[in-house]
C-alpha positions in Angstrom: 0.0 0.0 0.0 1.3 3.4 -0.8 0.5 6.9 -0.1 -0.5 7.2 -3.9 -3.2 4.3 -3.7 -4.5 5.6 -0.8 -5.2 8.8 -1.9 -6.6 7.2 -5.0 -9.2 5.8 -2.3 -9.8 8.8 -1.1 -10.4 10.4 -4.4 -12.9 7.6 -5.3 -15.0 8.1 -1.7 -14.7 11.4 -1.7 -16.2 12.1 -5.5 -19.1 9.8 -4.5 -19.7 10.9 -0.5 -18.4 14.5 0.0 -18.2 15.5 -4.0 -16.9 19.1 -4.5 -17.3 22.3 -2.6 -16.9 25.7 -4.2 -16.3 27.3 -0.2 -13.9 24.3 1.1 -12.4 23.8 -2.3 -11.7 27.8 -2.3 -10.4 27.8 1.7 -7.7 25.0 0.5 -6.8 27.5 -2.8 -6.7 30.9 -0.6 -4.7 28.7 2.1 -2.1 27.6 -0.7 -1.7 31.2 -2.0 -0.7 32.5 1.5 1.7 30.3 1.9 -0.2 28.1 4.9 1.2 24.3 5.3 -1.0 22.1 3.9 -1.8 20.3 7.1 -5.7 20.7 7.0 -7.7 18.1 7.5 -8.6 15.7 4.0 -12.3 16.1 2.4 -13.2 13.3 4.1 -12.1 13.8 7.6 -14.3 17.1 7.6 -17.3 15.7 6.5 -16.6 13.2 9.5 -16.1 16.0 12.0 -19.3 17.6 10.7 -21.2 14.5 10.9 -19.7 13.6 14.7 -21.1 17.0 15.7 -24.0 17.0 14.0 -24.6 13.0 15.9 -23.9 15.0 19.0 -26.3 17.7 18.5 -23.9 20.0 19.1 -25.0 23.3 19.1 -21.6 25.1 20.7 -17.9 24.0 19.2 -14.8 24.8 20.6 -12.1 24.6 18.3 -8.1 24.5 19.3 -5.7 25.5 16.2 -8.3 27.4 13.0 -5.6 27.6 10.5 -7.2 28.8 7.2 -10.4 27.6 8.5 -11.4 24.5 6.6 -12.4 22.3 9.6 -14.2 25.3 11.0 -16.1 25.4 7.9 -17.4 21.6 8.2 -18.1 22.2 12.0 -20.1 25.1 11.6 -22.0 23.7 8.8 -23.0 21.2 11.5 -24.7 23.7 13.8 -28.6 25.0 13.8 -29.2 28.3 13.3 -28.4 29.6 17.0 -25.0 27.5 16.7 -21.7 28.9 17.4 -17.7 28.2 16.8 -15.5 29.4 18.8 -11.9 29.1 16.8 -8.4 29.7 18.4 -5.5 30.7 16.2 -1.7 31.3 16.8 -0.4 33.0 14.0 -2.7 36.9 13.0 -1.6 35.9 9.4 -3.4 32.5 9.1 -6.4 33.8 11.3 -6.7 36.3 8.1 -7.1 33.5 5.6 -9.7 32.1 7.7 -11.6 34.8 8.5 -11.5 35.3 4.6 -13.1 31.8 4.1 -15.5 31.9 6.5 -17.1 35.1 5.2 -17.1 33.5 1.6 -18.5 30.8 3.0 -21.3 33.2 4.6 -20.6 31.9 8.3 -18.8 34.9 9.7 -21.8 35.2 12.4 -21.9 31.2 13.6 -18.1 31.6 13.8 -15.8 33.8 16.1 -12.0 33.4 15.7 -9.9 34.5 18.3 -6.5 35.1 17.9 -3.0 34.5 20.3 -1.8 31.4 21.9 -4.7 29.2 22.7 -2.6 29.0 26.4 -3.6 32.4 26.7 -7.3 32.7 25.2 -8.4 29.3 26.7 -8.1 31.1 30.2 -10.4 34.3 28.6 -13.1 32.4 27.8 -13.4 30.4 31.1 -13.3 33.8 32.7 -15.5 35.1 30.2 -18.4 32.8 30.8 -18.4 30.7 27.4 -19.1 26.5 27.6 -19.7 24.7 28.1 -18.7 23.8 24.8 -20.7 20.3 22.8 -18.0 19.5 20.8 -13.9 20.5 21.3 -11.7 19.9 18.2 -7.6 20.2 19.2 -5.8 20.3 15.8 -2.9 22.8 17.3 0.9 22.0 18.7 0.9 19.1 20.3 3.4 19.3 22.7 0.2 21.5 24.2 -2.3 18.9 23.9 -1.7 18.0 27.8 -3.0 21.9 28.7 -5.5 21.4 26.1 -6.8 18.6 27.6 -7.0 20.3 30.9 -8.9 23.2 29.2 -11.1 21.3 27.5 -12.3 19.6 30.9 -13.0 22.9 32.2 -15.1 23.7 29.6 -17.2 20.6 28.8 -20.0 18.8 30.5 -21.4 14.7 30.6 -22.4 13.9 26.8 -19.5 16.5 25.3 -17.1 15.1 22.9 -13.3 15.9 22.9 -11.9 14.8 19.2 -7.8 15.0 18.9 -6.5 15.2 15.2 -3.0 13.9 14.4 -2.5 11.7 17.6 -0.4 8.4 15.3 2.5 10.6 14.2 3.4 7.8 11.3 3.1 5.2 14.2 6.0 7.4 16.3 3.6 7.6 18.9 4.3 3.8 20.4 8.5 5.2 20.7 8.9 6.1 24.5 12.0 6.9 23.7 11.2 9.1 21.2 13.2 13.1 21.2 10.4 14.9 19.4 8.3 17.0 21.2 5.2 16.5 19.3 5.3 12.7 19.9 6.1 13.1 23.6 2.9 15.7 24.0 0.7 13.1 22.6 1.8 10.0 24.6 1.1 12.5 27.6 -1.8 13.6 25.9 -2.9 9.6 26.0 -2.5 8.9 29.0 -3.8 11.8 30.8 -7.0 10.9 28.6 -6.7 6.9 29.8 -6.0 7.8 33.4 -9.0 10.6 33.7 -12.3 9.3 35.2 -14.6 11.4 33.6 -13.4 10.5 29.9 -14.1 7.3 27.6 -12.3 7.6 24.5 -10.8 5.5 21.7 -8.3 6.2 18.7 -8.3 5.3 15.0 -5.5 5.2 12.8 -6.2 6.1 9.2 -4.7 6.0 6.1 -5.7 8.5 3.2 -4.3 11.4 1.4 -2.8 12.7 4.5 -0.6 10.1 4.7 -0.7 8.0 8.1 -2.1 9.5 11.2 -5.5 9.2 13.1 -7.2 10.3 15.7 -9.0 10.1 19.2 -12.2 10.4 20.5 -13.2 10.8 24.2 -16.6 11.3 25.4 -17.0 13.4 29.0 -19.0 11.0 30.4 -18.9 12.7 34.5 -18.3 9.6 36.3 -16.0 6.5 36.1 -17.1 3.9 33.7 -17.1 0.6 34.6 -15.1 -0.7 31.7 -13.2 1.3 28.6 
């Protein structure tokens, strides 16, 4: 199997299931033209965000790491009416391109994007009042995903749904041993989530155009569970 035949697969699912976008396929171009890395999530992965929140009835999102918007896009899609995003972005340059592609895609008033270290803004909206939050998407640095766990207990409740993108790390993630900063936050990341009482959660590797990677899911359940 190569990288090659599994975007191939992704091509074929993704003509038939998600088929083309004029908003997402223009948030990928603007994203390109700026110069943003190409780490978004694939076609297919957002149609499986929006379809997790939509299953959740979510009608708040916190997300953790916007960059030009194209998973906020497929979240928000997923909200009624009332819904709202609230999207956390490093970098003032890509928090531009997405605020760009969230107007085209006419859902500048479901989503806010705030912008500085999500370390920082995470303690604003605690402060501020906001959750609890249906659904929290962390797609940022993950040497932070630890804090952003933490965080994203604060401002959850029972039936909420905590989703981690990029938790594999080509399969890195199993080396204890492992010097990289970003493998070492999501082993901690792991087992913070494994040792926490009020979580359930599972991970997924995938394959795709993306390359290898997947991703975990934990539902705040507010209790110990019997079993995992």
């Amino acid at each position: 199997m190569t990288l090659a035949q599994w975007t191939e697969v992704d091509d074929y699912f993704n003509g038939l299931l998600v088929g083309p976008d004029e908003a997402l396929d223009a948030a990928v171009e603007a994203g390109d033209g700026a110069g943003l890395p190409a780490i978004q999530v694939a076609a297919n992965q957002g149609k499986l965000l929006n379809l997790l929140a939509r299953l959740q009835g979510a009608r708040t999102v916190l997300e953790i790491g916007t960059l030009g918007g194209y998973s906020t896009i497929w979240l928000a899609r997923a909200l009624p009416e009332s819904g709202k995003v609230v999207t956390l972005e490093a970098d003032p340059a890509y928090a531009e391109v997405a605020r760009a592609n969230i107007e085209r895609a006419g859902l500048a008033d479901v989503v806010e994007i705030r912008v500085g270290r999500a370390l920082d803004t995470l303690p604003e909206l605690a402060a501020q009042g906001h959750g609890p939050f249906d659904v929290v998407f962390i797609d940022a640095d993950k040497p932070s995903n630890p804090d952003y766990l933490a965080w994203s207990l604060k401002l959850t409740r029972p039936g909420s749904l905590i989703i981690a993108d990029n938790v594999v790390r080509d399969g890195e993630v199993v080396d204890g041993a492992s010097e990289d900063p970003k493998v070492q936050g999501v082993r901690r990341f792991t087992e913070l989530v494994a040792a926490e009482p009020t979580l359930t959660a599972t991970a997924l590797q995938t394959v795709g155009s993306k390359g290898y990677d997947g991703l975990m899911m934990a539902l705040v359940t507010g209790q110990a569970p019997e079993s995992r």
